[in-house]
OpenMM code with the backbone's topology and positions (N, CA, C; nanometers):
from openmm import Vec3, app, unit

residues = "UNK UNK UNK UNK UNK UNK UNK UNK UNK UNK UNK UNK UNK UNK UNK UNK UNK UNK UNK UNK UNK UNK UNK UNK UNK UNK UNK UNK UNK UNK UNK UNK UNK UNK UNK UNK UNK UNK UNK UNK UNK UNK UNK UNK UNK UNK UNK UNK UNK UNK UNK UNK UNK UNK UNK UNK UNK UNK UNK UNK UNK UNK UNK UNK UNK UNK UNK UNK UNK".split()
positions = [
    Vec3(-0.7545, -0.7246, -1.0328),
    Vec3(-0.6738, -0.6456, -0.9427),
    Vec3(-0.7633, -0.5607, -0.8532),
    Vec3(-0.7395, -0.5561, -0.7045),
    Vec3(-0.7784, -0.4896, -0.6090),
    Vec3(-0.6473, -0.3208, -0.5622),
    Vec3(-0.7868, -0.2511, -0.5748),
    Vec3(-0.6960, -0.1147, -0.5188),
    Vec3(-0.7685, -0.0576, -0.3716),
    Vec3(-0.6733, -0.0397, -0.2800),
    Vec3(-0.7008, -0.0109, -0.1500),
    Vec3(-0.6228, 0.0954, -0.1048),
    Vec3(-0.6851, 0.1879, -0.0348),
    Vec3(-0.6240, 0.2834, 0.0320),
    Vec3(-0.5985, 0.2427, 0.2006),
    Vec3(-0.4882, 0.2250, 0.2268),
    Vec3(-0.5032, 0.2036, 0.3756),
    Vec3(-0.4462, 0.3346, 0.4937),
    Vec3(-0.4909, 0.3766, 0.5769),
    Vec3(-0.4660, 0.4515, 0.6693),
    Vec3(-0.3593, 0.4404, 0.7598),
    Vec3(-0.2075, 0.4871, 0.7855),
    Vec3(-0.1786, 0.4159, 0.8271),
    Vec3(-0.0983, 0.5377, 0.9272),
    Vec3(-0.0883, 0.5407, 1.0802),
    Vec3(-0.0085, 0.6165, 1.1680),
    Vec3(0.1077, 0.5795, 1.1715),
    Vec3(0.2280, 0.7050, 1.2181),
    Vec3(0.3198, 0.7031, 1.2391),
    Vec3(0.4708, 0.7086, 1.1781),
    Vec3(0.3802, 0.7230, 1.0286),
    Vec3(0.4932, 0.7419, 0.9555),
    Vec3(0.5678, 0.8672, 0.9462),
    Vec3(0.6853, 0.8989, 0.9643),
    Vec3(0.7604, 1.0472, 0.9463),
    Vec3(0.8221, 1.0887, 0.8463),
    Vec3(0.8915, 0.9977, 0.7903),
    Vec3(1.0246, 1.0275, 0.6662),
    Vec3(1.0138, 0.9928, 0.5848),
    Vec3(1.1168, 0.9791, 0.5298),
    Vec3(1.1651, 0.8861, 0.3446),
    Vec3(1.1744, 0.7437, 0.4377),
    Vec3(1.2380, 0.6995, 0.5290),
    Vec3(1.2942, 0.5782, 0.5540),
    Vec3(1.1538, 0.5338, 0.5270),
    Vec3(1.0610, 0.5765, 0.6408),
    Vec3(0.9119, 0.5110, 0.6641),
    Vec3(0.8668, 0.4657, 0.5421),
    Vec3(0.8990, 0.5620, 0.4670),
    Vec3(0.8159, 0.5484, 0.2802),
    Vec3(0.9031, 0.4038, 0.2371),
    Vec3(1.0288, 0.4193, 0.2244),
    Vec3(1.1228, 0.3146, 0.2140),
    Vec3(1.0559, 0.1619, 0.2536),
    Vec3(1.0562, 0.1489, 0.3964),
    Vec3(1.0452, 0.0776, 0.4908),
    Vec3(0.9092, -0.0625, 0.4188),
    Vec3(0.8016, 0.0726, 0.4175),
    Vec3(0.6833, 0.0266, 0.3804),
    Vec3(0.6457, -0.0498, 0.2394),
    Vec3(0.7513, 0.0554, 0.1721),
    Vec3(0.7037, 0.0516, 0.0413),
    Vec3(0.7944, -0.0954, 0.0099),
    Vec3(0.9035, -0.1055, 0.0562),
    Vec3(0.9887, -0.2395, 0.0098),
    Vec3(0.9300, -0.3550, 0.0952),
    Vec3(0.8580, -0.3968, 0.1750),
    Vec3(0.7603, -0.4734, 0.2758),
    Vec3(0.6290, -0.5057, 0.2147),
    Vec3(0.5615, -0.4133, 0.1859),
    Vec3(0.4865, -0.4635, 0.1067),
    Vec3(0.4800, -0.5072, -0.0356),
    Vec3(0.5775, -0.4344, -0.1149),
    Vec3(0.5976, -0.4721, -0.2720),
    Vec3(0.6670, -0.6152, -0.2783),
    Vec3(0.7096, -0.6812, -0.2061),
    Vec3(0.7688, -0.7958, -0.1805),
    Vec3(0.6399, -0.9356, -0.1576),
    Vec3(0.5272, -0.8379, -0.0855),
    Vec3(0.4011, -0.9795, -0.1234),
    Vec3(0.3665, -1.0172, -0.2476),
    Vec3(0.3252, -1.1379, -0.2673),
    Vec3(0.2882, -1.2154, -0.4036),
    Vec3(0.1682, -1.0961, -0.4532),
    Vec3(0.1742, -1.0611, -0.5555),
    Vec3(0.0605, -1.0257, -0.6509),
    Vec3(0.0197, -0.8754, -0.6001),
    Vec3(0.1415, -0.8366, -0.5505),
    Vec3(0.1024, -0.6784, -0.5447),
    Vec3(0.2160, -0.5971, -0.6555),
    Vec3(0.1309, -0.4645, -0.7120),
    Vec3(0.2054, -0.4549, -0.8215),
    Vec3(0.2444, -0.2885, -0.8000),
    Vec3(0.1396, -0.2418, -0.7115),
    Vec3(0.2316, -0.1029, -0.7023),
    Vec3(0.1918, -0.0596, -0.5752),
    Vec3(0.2645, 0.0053, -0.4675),
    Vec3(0.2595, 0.0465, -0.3959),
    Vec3(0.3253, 0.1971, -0.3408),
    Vec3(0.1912, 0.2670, -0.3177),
    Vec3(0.2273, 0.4409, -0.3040),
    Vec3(0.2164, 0.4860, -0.1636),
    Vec3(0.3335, 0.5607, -0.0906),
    Vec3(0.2823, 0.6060, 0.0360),
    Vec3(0.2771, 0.7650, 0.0347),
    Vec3(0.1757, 0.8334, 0.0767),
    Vec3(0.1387, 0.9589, 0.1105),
    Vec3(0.1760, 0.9811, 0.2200),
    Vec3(0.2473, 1.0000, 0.2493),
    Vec3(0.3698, 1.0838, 0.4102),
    Vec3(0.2745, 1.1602, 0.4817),
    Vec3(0.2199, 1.2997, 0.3961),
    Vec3(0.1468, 1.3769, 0.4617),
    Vec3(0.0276, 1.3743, 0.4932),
    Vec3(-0.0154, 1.2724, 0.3894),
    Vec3(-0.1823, 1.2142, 0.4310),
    Vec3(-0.1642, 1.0476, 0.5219),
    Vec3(-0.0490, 1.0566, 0.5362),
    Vec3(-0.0656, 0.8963, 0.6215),
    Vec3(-0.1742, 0.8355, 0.5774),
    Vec3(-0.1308, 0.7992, 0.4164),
    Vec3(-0.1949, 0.6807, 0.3532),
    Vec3(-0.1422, 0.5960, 0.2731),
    Vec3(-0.1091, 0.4859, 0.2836),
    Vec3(-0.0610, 0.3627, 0.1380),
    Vec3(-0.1658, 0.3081, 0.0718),
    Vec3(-0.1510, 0.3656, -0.0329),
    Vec3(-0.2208, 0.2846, -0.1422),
    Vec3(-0.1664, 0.1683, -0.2338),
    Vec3(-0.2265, 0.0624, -0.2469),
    Vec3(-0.2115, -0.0452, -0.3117),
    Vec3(-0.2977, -0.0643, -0.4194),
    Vec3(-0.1787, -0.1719, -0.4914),
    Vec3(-0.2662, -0.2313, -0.6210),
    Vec3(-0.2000, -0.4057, -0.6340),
    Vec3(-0.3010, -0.4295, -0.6191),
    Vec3(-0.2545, -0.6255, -0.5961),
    Vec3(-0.3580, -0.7184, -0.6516),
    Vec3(-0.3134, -0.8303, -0.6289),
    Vec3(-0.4309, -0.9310, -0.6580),
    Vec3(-0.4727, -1.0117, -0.5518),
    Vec3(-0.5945, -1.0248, -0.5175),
    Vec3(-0.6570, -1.0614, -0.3711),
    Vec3(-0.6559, -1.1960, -0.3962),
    Vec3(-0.6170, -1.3117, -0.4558),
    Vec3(-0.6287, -1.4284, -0.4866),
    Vec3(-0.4556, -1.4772, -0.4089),
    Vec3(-0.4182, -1.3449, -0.4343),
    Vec3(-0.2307, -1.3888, -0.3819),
    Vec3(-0.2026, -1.3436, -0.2778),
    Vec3(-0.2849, -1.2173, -0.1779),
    Vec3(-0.2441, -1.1625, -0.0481),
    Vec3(-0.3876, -1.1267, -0.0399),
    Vec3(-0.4153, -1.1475, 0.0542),
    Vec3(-0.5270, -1.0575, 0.0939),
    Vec3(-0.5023, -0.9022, 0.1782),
    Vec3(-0.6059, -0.8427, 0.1965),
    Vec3(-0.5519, -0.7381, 0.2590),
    Vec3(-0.5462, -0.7162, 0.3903),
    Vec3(-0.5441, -0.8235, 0.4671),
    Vec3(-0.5032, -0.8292, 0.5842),
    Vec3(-0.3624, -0.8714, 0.5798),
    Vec3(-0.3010, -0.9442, 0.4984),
    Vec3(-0.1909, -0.9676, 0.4849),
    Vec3(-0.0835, -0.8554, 0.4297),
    Vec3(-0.1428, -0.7653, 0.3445),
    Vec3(-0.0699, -0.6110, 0.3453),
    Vec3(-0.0527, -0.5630, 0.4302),
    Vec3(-0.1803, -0.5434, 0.5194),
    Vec3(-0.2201, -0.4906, 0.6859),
    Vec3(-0.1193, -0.5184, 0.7724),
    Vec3(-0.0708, -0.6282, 0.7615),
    Vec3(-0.0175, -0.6977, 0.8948),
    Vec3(0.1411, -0.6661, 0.8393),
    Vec3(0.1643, -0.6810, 0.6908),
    Vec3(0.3245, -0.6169, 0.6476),
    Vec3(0.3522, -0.5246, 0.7323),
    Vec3(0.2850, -0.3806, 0.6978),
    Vec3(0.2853, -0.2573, 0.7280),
    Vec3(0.2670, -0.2673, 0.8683),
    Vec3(0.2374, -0.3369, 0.9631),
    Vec3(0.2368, -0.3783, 1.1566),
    Vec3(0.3190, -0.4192, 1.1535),
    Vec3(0.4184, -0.4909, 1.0893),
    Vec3(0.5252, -0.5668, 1.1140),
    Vec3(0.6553, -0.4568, 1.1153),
    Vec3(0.6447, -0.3764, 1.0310),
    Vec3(0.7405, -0.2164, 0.9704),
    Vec3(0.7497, -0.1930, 1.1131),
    Vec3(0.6315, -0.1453, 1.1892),
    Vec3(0.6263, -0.0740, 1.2999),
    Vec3(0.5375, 0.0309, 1.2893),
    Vec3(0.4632, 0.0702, 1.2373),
    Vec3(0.3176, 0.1252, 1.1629),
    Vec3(0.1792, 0.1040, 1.2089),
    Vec3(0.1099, 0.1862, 1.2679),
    Vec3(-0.0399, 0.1124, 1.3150),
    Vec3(-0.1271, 0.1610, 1.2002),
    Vec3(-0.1642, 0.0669, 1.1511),
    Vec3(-0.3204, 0.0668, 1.0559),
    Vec3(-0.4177, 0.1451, 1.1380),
    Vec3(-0.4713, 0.1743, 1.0685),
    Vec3(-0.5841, 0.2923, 1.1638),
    Vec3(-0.7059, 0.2254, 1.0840),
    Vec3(-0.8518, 0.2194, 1.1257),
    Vec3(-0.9503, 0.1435, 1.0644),
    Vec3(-1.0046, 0.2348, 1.0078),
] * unit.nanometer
topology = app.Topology()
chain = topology.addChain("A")
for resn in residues:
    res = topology.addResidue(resn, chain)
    for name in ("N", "CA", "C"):
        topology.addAtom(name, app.Element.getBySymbol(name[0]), res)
């Protein structure tokens, strides 16, 4: 299992937390997913053999969310 913190702009609310958190927990081989509102950060815990993390990346772009590098 891989754990990643990703950076991510634009989030405001509960929905955003919502949004994100049900988008990404839905990829293969991810097992927990945490969003920090006030630190505009999601952290993950997955398996890189089943998503990579560009493929989390691109969940969370798809929400409406910019990844920040």
């Amino acid at each position: 299992m891989a754990n990643d913190v990703i950076n991510v702009e634009g989030m405001s609310c509960e929905h955003c937390v919502k949004a994100v958190t049900i988008a990404v927990s839905a990829l293969p081989g991810v097992e927990n997913v945490s969003v920090d509102l006030d630190g505009g950060k999601v952290s993950v815990t997955y398996d890189p053999a089943l998503s990579a993390l560009d493929a989390i990346k691109s969940e969370i772009t798809e929400q409406g969310y910019d990844v920040v590098a």
